[in-house]
N, C-alpha and C positions, 0 to 999 in steps of 0.2 A: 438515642444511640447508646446501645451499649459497648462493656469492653470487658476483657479477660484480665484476671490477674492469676499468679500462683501457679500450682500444678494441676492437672485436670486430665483426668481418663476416660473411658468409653460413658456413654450417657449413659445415667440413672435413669431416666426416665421414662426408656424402653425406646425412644425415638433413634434413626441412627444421625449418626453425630459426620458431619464430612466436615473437612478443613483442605479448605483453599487458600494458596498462596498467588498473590497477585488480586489488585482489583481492576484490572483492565475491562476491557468488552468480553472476553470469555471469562473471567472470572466471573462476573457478575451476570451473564447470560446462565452460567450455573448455579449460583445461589440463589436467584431468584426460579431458577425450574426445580430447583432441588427440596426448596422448602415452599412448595405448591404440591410436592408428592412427599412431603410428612415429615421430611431431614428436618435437622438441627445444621446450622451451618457457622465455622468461623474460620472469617475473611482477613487475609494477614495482610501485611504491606508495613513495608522493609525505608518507603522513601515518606518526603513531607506531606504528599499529595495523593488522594486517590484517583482513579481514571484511568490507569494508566498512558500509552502514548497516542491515542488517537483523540480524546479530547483535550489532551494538556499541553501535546509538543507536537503530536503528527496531522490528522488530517483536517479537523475542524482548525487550529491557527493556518495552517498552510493554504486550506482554501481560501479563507477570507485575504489572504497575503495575496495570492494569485488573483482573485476577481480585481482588489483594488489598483493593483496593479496594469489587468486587462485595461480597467476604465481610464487611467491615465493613459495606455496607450494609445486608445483609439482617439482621445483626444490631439493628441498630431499624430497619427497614420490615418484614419478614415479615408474612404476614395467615394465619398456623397458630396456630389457638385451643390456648391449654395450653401455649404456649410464651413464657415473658416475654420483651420488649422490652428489649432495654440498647445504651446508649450505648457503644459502642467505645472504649476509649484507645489511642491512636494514636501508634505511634511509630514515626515515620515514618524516622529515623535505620534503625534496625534492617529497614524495608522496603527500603530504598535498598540495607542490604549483601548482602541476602540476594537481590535482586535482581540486583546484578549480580555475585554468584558464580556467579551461573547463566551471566550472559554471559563469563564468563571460561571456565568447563566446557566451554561449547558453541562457544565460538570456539577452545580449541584441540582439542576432538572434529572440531571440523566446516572447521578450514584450520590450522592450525599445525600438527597432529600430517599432516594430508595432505603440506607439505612435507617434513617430518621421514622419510616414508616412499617417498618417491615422487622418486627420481634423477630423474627427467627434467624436474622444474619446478626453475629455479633463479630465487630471488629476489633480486631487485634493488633497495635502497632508496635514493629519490629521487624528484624533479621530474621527466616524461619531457615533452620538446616535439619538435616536428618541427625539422629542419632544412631539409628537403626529406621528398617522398611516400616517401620509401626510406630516410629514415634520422634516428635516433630521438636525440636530445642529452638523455642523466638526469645530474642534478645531483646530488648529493649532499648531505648535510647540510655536512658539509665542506667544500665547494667543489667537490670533485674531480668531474671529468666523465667519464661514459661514453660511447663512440658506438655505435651499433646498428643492422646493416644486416642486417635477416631479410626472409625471404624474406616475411611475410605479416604485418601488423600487428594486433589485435584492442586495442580504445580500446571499454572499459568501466569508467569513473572514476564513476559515478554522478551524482547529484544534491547537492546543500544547500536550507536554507531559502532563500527566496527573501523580501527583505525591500522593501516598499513604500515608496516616495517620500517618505512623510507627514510634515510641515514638524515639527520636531523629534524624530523619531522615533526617530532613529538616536544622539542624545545623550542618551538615555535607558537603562536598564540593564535592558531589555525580556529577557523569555527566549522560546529560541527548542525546539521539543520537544524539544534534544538537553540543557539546562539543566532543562526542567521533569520530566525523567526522575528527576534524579540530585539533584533539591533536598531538600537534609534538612530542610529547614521548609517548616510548610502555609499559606500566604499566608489573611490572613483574609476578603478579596475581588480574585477574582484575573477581571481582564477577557482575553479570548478575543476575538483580533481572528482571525474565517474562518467558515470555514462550510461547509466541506470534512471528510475525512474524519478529518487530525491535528488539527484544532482541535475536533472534537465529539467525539473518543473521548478527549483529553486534557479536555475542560471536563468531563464526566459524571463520570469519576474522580475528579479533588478535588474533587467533590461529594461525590460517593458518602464521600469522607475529611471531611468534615461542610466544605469551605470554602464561602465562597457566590461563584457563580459566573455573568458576565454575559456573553455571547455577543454578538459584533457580526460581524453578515453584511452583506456588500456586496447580497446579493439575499438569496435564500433558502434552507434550508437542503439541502446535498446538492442545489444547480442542477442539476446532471447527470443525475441521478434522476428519474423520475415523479414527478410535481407529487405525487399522494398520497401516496408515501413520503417528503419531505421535512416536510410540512403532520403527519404523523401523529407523527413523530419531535418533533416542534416541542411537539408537545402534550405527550407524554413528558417532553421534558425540562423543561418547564413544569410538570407533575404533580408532579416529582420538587423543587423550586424555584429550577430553574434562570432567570435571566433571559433571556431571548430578545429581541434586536430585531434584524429582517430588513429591509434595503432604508436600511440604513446606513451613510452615506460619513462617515469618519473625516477631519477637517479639519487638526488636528495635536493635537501628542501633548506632554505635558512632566509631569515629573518634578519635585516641592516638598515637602523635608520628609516621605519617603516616600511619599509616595503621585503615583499614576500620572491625570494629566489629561488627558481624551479632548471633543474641541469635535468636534460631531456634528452632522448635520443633525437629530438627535432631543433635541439638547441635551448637557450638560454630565454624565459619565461618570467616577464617582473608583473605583481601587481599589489596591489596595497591591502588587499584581501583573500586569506584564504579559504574555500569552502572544502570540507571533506566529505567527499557523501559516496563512499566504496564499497557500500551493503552494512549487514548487520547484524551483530552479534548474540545468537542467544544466552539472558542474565542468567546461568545455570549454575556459576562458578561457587559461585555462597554457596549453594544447597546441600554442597557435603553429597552429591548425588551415589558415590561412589561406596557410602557406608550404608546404603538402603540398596545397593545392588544396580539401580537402574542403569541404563545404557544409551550412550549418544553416539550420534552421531561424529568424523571429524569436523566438523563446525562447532561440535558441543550441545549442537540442538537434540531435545529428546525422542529417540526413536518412538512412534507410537503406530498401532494398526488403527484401519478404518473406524473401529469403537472408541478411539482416544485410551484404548491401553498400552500400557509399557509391560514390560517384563516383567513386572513384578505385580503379584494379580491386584494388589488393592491401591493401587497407584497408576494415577488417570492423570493427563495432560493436553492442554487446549493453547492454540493460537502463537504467539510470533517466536517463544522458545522450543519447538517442535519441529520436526519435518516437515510439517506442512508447509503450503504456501502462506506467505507473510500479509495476508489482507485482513482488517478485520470484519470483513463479513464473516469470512470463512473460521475465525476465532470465536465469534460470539456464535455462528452455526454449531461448531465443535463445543464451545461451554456446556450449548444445549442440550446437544447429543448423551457428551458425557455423564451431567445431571443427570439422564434418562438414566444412563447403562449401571451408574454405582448406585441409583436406586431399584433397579431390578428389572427393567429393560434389556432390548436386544435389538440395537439397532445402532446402523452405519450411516457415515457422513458422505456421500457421492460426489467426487472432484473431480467428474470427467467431463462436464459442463458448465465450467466454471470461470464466466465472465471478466475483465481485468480492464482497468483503465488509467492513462497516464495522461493526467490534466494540464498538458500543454499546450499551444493554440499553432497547429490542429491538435485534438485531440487523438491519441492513440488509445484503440480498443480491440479487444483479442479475444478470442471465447474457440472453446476447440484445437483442432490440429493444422498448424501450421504445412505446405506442403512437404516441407524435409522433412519433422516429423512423422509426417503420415506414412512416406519412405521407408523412416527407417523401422515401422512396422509393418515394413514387407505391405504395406498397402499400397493397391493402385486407384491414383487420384489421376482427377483432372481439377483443372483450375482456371477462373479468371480473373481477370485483374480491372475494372472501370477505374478512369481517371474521373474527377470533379468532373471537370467541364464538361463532363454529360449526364452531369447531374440540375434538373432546371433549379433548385432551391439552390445550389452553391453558385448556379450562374447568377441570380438574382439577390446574393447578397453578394456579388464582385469578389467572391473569395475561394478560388477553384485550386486551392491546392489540397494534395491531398488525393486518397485512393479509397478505392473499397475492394478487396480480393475475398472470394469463396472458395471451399475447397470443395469436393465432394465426389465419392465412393464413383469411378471410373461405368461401373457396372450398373451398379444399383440407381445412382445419382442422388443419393442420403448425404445430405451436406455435412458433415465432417467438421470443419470449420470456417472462421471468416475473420479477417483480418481487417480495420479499418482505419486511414489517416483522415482526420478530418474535423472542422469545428465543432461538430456536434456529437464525436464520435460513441460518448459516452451514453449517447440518449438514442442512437443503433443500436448499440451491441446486444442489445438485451432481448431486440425480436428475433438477433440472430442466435440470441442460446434458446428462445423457444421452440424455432425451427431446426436444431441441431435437438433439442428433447425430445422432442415429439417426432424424431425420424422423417423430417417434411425432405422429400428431394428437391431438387433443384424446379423440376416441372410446377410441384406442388407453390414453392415459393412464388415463380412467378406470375402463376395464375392466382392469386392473392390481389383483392384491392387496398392500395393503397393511399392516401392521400395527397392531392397534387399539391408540390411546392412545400415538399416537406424531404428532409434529409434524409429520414427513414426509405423515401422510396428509391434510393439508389441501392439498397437491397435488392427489389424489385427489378431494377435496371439490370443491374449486376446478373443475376439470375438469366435476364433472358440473352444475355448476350452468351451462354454456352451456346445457343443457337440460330442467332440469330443479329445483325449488328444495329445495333440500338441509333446509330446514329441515324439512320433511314425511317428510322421512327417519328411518329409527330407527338405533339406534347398529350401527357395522358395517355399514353398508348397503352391498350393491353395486352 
């Protein structure tokens, strides 16, 4: 591994020199494409840890938190006759370590060990802000400054929680998902202020670990979604006893002798736990963005076009501090891109087929045009909506809640989009963004074999009930 010291300007050695700030999934999706096509590259980071938050604080700890979770529930909820019911002991210490040894595994698999191996990334730690559009002032933890004048800059620092106004909120000892990951104790009512996709896969889980858990949404759940996959989910987690109330404005917040006081327009709200999970903030604010010219968004996030360019020609930016949408596929796709384009490419990043999933149980999965959107592009859709229970794989694992809805072009029958609630929703979605790629109509879909007794083929089901009503069908029908 190397590292920067001192002052340093455009490379000597004819190579071009790019400097990236942030080592997230697009960071590093860039330096490794960038010095495959001949760059020099170096990689900043401002915090203790490289990875940024998808190995360290977001989706590898959160998964393993939700699977372990899953498996104690189904330890007393299963509905398989011949198998007793028991209450799980829950020790939640021992999930925590075992949890993040994974995240240590996989963040030096997946970026320590790439610096280790790969001369052309050198990293640099510290604060990086501009001085000017050309030239980059990292601080160090010491004091000591570096300057940096490359020829191309990429600003991928990500996102944080983003924490709401709310008249005592902030004096409060609230946790935000990067504390509710790593808590070695199970709160015995822990309130969930959101209604988005980290406050409903974090409330289901310390469920699922026996806490009781109240959900408070400013509207309703999953707004972004089709009204029916939010309304279906709602019920779910109601099923399961979660508290739900939707169309809830939080008045202020205070803390008395452990427990957490929430003054609502639905009333008074105690629980001994608070989570905050209200979307997220992109880290823009260090970067002195303002003296390099660049321009954000009001969030702060950085405007950029299809090429991952800003306003300012030699300054490129990738994944959750950006316009775009906050996933990191779509980060580490843009790194890549980026890479390409400051090394003399000409190529765009396509988000009109772009996949999404919320690992709740069902799982929520979305890809394409919702019907209100598709409206309000003056398009005319048609649409259907299949319940589980006429899907034979969800009858046969006794868990028929949940939906699967398609959209598609009224005229044409070019499916558009699809919406799905469902346990396996995330292991759908993906034949329905190759059928939305590939322009497959709805006909095309359902004259498709698919495989019996599998969740994928409510796709299929789905499809033919634009014409036809599935339940008059015999199993395997084509």
């Amino acid at each position: 591994m190397s590292y920067c010291s001192g002052n340093e300007s455009k490379s000597g050695d004819g190579s071009q020199h790019i400097a990236i700030v942030g080592t997230g999934s697009g960071a590093f999706a860039a330096a490794i494409k960038a010095v495959e096509r001949g760059a020099r590259v170096t990689i900043i980071e401002g915090g203790d840890m490289i990875g940024g938050t998808c190995v360290n604080i977001g989706c590898v700890p959160s998964k393993i938190f939700i699977r372990g979770a899953h498996i104690a529930h189904l330890q007393g909820h299963h509905v398989v006759d011949g198998l007793p019911l028991n209450t799980p002991v829950i020790d939640r210490k021992a999930m925590v370590a075992q949890q993040q040894g994974w995240v240590e595994k996989l963040r030096y698999a997946k970026y320590e060990s790439i610096l280790e191996s790969n001369p052309g990334i050198t990293l640099l730690r510290g604060m990086a802000r501009f001085e000017n559009a050309s030239t980059l002032i990292v601080t160090q933890a010491n004091g000591m400054e570096t300057t940096l004048q490359p020829d191309r800059i990429l600003l991928a620092v990500g996102a944080s929680a983003s924490i709401p106004k709310t008249a005592g909120l902030i004096d409060t000892p609230f946790w935000t998902s990067t504390e509710a990951l790593v808590a070695e104790e199970l709160p015995k009512h822990l309130i969930v202020l959101g209604g988005s996709v980290i406050a409903l896969e974090l409330a289901q889980a310390f469920r699922h670990l026996g806490t009781e858990v109240t959900v408070v949404a400013r509207s309703t759940l999953l707004s972004k979604e089709d009204l029916e996959i939010g309304e279906g989910l709602k019920q779910a987690f109601e099923g399961e006893g979660i508290r739900v109330l939707t169309d809830t404005q939080v008045d202020s917040v205070m803390f008395l002798l452990g427990e957490f006081k929430l003054e609502t327009n639905q009333g008074l709200i105690t629980g001994d736990q608070l989570l905050v999970a209200t979307g997220r903030q992109p880290n823009t604010e260090a970067l002195d963005l303002d003296k390099a010219g660049v321009k954000t968004d009001k969030r702060s996030g950085i405007i950029i076009d299809d090429h991952m360019r800003t306003n300012v020609e030699n300054i490129y930016a990738a994944g959750d501090c950006t316009n775009q949408p906050q996933f990191v596929y779509v980060a580490a796709a843009a790194g890549t891109r980026a890479a390409r384009n400051m090394t003399g490419d000409d190529v765009a990043i396509d988000l009109s087929v772009m996949p999404a999933v919320v690992f709740t149980n069902p799982q929520v999965a979305s890809v394409g045009l919702t019907v209100q959107q598709a409206e309000a592009q003056d398009m005319v859709v048609d649409s259907r909506t299949l319940d589980l229970e006429n899907v034979p794989r969800a009858i046969a694992n006794m868990d028929t809640r949940g939906l699967i809805k398609l959209v598609a072009e009224k005229d044409s029958g070019h499916i558009v989009g699809c919406q799905v609630l469902a346990a396996e929703g995330g292991e759908i979605i993906q034949t329905a963004a190759l059928a939305i790629r590939n322009r497959m109509t709805i006909r095309d879909l359902a004259d498709q074999l698919f495989p019996y007794l599998t969740m994928v083929e409510g796709l299929k089901l789905t499809a033919q009930t634009f014409n036809r009503d599935v339940k008059q069908l015999s199993c395997c029908a084509g």
